[in-house]
C-alpha positions in Angstrom: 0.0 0.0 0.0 2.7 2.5 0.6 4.1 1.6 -2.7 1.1 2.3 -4.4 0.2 5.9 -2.4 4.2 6.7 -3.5 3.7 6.0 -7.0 0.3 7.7 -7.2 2.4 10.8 -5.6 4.6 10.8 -8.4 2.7 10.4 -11.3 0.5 13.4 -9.9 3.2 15.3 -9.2 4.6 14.4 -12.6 1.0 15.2 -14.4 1.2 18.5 -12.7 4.5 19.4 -13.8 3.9 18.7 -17.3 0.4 20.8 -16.9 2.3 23.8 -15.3 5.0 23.6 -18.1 1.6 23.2 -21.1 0.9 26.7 -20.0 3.8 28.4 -19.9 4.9 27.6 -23.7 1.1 28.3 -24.3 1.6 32.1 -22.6 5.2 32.8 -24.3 4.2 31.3 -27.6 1.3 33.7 -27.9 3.3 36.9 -27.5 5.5 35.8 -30.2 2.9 34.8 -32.7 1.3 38.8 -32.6 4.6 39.9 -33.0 5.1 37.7 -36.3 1.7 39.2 -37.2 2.8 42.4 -36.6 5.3 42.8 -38.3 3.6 40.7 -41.5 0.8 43.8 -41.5 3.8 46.4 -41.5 5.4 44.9 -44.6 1.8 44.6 -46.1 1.5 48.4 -45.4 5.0 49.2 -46.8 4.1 47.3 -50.1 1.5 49.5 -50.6 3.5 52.3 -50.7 5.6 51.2 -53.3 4.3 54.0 -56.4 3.7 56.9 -53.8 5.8 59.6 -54.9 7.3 60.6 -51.4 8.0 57.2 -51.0 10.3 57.0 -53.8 11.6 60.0 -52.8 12.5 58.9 -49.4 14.1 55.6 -51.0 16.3 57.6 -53.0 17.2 59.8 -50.0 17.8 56.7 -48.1 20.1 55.2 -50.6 21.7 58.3 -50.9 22.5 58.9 -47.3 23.5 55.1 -46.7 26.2 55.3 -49.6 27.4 58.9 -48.6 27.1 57.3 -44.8 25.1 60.5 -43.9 22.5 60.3 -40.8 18.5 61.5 -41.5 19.0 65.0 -41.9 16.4 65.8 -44.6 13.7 64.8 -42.9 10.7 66.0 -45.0 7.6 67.0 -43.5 4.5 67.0 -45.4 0.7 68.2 -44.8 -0.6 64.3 -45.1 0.0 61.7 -42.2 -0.1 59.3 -45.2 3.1 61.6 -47.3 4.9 61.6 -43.8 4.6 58.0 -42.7 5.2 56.9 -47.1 8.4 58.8 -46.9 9.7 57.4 -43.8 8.8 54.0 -44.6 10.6 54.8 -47.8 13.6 56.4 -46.1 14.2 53.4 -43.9 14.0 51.0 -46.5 16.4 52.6 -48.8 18.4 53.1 -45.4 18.5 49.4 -45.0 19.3 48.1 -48.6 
């Protein structure tokens, strides 16, 4: 009987462990996975600023600074959120290339 109430013990203590550890992926994994999503929706946004004219603009400027190894110090400023947020988007990408 003590045999039995010791191995019971340790197969609960074994199911609990294994529960605890279930969750914790579950709540690290989750974080992670809205990041990836993120990040997929910001790269679908960029794309759509591909033939907007500040855009372009800011690519060239980008490009221009990264090969001249220049810092951001034509930043444009524009009426539209839309012209302001294409440009930088722009700007960083040609920054990166």
């Amino acid at each position: 009987m003590k045999m039995n109430l010791r191995h019971g013990i340790w197969v609960l203590a074994v199911g609990v462990g294994i529960a605890i550890s279930a969750g914790t992926v579950h709540a690290v994994a989750a974080p992670l996975l809205q990041d990836r999503e993120q990040q997929q929706q910001q790269q679908q946004h960029e794309q759509d600023y591909s033939k907007n004219k500040t855009y372009q603009q800011g690519m060239r400027e980008g490009k221009s600074d990264h090969t001249h190894n220049l810092d951001h110090s034509k930043k444009r400023h524009y009426k539209k959120d839309e012209d302001n947020k294409a440009y930088e988007a722009g700007y960083q990408k040609g920054r990166s290339n």
